[in-house]
N, C-alpha and C positions, 0 to 999 in steps of 0.2 A: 504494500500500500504506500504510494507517495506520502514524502512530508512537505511542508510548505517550509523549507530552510531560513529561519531568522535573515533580515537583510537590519543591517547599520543603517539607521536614518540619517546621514550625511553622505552628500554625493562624492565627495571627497575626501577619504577618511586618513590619509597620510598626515597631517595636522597633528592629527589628534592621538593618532601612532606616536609622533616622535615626543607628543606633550605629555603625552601617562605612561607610557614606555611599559616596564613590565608589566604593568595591571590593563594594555589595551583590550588584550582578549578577554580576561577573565571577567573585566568588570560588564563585558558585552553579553558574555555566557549567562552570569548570574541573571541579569538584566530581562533576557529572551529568554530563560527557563532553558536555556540547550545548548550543550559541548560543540553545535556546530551555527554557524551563523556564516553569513554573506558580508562583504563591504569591498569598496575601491578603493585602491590602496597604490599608491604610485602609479597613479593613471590606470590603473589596469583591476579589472574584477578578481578575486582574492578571495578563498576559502579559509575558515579559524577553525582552527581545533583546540580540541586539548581534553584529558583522559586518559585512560590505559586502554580502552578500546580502540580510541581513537589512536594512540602510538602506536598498538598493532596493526592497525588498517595503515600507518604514514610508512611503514617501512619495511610494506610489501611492494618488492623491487616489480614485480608483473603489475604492479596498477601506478605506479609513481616511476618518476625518472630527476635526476637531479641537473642534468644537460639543461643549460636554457633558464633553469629554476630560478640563482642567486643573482639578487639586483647586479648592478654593472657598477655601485658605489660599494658594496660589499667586497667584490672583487678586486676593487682600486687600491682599497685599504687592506681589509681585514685578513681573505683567501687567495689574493693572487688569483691569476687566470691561467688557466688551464691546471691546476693542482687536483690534488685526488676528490675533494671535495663534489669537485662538478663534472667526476665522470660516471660512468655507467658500466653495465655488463663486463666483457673479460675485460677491456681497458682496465676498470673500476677494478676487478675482482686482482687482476696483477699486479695494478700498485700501489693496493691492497697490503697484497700480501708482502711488498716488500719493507713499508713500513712496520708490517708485525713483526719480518724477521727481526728489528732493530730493537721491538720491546720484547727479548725473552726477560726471565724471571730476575737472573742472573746479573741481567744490564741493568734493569729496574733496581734492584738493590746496590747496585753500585753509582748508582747515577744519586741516590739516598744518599750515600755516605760521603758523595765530594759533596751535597750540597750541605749535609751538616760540618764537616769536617771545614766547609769554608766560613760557615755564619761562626764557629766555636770560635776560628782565626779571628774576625773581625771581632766579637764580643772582645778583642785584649782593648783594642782599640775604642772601644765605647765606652769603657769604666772612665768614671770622672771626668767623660767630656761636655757634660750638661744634656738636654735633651735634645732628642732624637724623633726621626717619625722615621715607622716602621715602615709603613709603604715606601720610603725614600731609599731606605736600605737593602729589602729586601729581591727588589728586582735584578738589583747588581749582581745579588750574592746567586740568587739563581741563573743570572748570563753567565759569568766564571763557569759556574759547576757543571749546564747544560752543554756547553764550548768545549771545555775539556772532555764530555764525556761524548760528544758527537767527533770527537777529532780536528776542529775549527779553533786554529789558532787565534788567540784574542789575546795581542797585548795589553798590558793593564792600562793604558793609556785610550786603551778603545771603548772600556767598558761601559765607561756613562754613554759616550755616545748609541753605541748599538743596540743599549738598554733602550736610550730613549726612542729609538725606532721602533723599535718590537712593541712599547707602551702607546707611538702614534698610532700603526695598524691598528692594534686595539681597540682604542678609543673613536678610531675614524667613521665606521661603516654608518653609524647611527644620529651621527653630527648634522650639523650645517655650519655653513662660513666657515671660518680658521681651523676648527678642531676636524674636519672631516680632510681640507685642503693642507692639513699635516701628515694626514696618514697617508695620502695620496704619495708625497714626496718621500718620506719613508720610507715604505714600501718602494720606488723607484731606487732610491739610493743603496736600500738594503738587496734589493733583488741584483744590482752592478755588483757588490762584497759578495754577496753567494756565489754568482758565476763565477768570478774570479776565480773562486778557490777551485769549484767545482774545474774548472778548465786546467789551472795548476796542478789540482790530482790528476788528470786528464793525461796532462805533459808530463809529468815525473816530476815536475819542479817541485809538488808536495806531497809528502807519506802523510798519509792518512791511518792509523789504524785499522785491519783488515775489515772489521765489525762495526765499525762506526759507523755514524749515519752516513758522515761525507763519507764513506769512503762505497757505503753500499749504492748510496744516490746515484752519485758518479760515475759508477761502475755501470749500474742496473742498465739492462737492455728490457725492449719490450716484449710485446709475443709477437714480434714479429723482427727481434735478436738485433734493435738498434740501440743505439746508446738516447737517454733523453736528449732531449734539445738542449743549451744550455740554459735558458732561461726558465725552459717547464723545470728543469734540473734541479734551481735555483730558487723555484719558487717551492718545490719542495724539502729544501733544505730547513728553508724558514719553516714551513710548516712543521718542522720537526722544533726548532728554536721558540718562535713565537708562540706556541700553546703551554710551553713550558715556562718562560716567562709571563705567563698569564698567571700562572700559576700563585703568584706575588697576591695577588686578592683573596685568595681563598686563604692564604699564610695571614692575613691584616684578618679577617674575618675569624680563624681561628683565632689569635690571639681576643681578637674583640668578644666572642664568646665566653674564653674563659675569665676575660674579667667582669661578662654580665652573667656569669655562672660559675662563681668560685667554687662552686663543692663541687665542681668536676676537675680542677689542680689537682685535688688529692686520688681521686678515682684514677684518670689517666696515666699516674705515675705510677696505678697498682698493679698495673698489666696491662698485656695488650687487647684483650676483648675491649674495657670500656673506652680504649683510644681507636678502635676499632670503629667503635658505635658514636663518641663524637665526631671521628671524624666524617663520616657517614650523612651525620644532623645536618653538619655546617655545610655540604653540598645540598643535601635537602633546603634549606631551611633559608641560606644568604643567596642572592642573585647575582647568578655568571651570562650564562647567554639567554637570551630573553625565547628568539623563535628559533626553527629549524624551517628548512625552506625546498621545495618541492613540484613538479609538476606534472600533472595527470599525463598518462600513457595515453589510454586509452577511453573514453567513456564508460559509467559504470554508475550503478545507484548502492547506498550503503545506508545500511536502515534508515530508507524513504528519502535518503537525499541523493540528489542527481550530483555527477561531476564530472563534467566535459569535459572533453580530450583538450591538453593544452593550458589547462587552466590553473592558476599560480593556488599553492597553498601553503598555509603556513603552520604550524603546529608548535602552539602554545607550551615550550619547555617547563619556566617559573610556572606556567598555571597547572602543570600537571603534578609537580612535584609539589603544590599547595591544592590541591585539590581534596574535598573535604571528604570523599566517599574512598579517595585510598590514603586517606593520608589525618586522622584524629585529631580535631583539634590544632589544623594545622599552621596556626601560626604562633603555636607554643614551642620553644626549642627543648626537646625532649627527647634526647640521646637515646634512653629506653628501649624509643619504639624498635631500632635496632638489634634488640637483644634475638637472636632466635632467629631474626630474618634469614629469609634467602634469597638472593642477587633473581631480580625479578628485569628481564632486560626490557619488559613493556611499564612497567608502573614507575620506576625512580629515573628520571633521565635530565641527569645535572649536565653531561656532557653526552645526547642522543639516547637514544634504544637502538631496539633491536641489536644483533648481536655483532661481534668487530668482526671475526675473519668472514669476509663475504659481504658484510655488510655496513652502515655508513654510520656505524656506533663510534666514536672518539679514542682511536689508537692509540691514542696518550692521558689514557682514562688512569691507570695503572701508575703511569707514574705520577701523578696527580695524587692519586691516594696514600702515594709511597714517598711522595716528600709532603704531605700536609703532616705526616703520621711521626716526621723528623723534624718536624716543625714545632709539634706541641710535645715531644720531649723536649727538644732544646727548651722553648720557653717554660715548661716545667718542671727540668733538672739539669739546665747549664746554667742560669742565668736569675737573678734577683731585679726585680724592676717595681716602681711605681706608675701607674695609670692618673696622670692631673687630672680635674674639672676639663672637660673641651668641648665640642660638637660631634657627637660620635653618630647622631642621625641620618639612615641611609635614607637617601631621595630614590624611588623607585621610580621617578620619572626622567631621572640621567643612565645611559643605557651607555659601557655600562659605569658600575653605582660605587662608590666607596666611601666610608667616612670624610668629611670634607677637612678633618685634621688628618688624615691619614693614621691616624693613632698615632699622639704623643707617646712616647713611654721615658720617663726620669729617674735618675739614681740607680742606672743600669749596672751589675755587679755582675761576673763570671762565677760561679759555683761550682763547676763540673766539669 
């Protein structure tokens, strides 16, 4: 039986996208009574989701394609063009799979321990130097750690700079004026330093480690035994850099939790389960990427709604990960709920669904979980600090969102 699919009462509804940013969909859903609704949305007609039904249906590769899908301002900044993101079938499924070869278990624990091993160095440097903001530091410390462990040399004189590239892409896709026409150049600027190197491995002029990202990038042929382009080469290079330097928010967010939730210091230090289960919360619970983005194959109707071939969708991430029919009470940070879970690839998707090998779940999900989880040791058994009075209120309507102190932290002490 047809359903008559909610429509956005504004003819225009890109406005009011970039104005309420995380909450556009969700506050549209509650609104209409239904997980799917209509609206125009960058000139163009646009499907919302969001659900666990609705993440099973977004990432089935036979009724969706990602060709075509990501705005051409996302691309400029945040994904690069032509990167794994906006491919499809075996293309998609091959360089795929060479990304995964880069996260075994093995690399992920060890890409953990330069990133701790580098923030312990810098804590000598922080004792008694007055305060600090952690977002300011913490980006650094994960470009070093991610550089050395991709094989990409970065002397320390490059560091702020390359940081602040990897933080423009970021911040760009969702801007207007300065803050989007930064990432734009970023991303150009950064994409020239990729190739480089990439082409330097290329010549011999640079050893790369056999396992490393550059070194697998570089190498990788396709299914059809060419070497990438330099530039597609380059742009997945970053894709391996930049999501790990993102990674810097969710480190401000943990910390930001445990000092809006002190009786989990003492929990998280007692084992690894309950550091397990916040760290879990904090991708649940703080906003990273708002949509995931998408477009229909083929025509198709899904309980009573039509969806033309061609036509743009978006699936509502933050709204699905606060949605109240999987997720209790969910705008109470409640570690807990973790206890017992089992990895559900349709219901929690901080970074996608559905599953990685094959499919277009976040390949650096893993190491995401594997430096938040060295993140809140360090801050609760390396280091001694106070949290001042500041502004720690996140705006869900800056996409994306971080305290506008960055978290002060003062009287910073090494312990450990």
């Amino acid at each position: 039986m047809a359903t008559t699919t909610p429509a956005d009462r504004s003819p225009e509804s890109t406005l009011a996208f970039l104005r309420e940013g995380y909450r556009f969909i969700s506050t549209r859903c509650e609104r209409y009574g239904s997980d799917v609704f209509t609206a125009r949305l960058m000139l163009e007609p646009t499907i919302c989701l969001r659900g666990r039904p609705a993440v099973e249906l977004f990432y089935d590769v036979e009724r969706f394609r990602r060709a075509g899908a990501a705005p051409k301002r996302g691309q400029r900044t945040l994904t690069g063009e032509g990167g794994v993101q906006g491919l499809d079938g075996p293309g998609h499924a091959d360089r795929k799979a060479m990304f995964m070869s880069i996260m075994t278990p093995s690399a992920v624990q060890r890409l953990g321990r330069l990133f701790a091993d580098e923030w312990r160095t810098r804590l000598a440097g922080w004792a008694g130097s007055g305060p600090l903001v952690l977002r300011d530091e913490v980006g650094p410390i994960i470009m070093r750690a991610v550089c050395a462990w991709a094989g990409v040399p970065l002397p320390r004189g490059e560091v702020a700079r390359r940081t602040a590239q990897m933080h423009a892409m970021i911040d760009g896709p969702a801007a207007l004026g300065l803050r989007h026409w930064r990432g734009v150049f970023a991303r150009r600027r950064a994409e020239r330093w990729a190739g480089d190197l990439v082409e330097r491995v290329r010549t011999g002029t640079l050893t790369a480690p056999a396992d490393s990202a550059l070194a697998v990038i570089a190498e990788h042929r396709d299914t059809e035994g060419r070497l990438l382009p330099r530039r597609i080469a380059a742009v997945e290079l970053i894709n391996v850099l930049r999501p790990t330097v993102a990674v810097d928010r969710y480190v401000v967010f943990a910390a930001l939790a445990l000092h809006e939730h002190p009786e989990w210091q003492e929990r998280v230090r007692a084992g690894d389960e309950p550091t397990e289960w916040f760290v879990q919360e904090v991708r649940r619970y703080y906003p990273f990427f708002p949509v995931a983005t998408a477009r229909v194959r083929h025509s198709f109707d899904w309980q009573g709604h039509h969806f033309p071939a061609g036509r743009r969708v978006l699936l509502d991430l933050y709204g699905t990960n606060h949605h109240p029919q999987l997720w209790p009470e969910p705008e109470r940070f409640r570690p807990e709920r973790f206890a017992g879970w089992r990895d559900d690839p349709y219901g929690f998707v901080p970074q996608g669904g559905g599953y990685h090998l094959g499919g277009h779940r976040c390949a650096g999900e893993w190491i995401t979980i594997e430096l938040m989880k060295q993140a809140v040791g360090v801050l609760t058994g390396a280091m001694d600090y106070q949290v001042p009075p500041q502004d720690l209120h996140l705006d869900l309507t800056r996409v994306p969102t971080m305290p506008p102190s960055g978290l002060v932290l003062t009287g910073v002490q090494r312990t450990g």
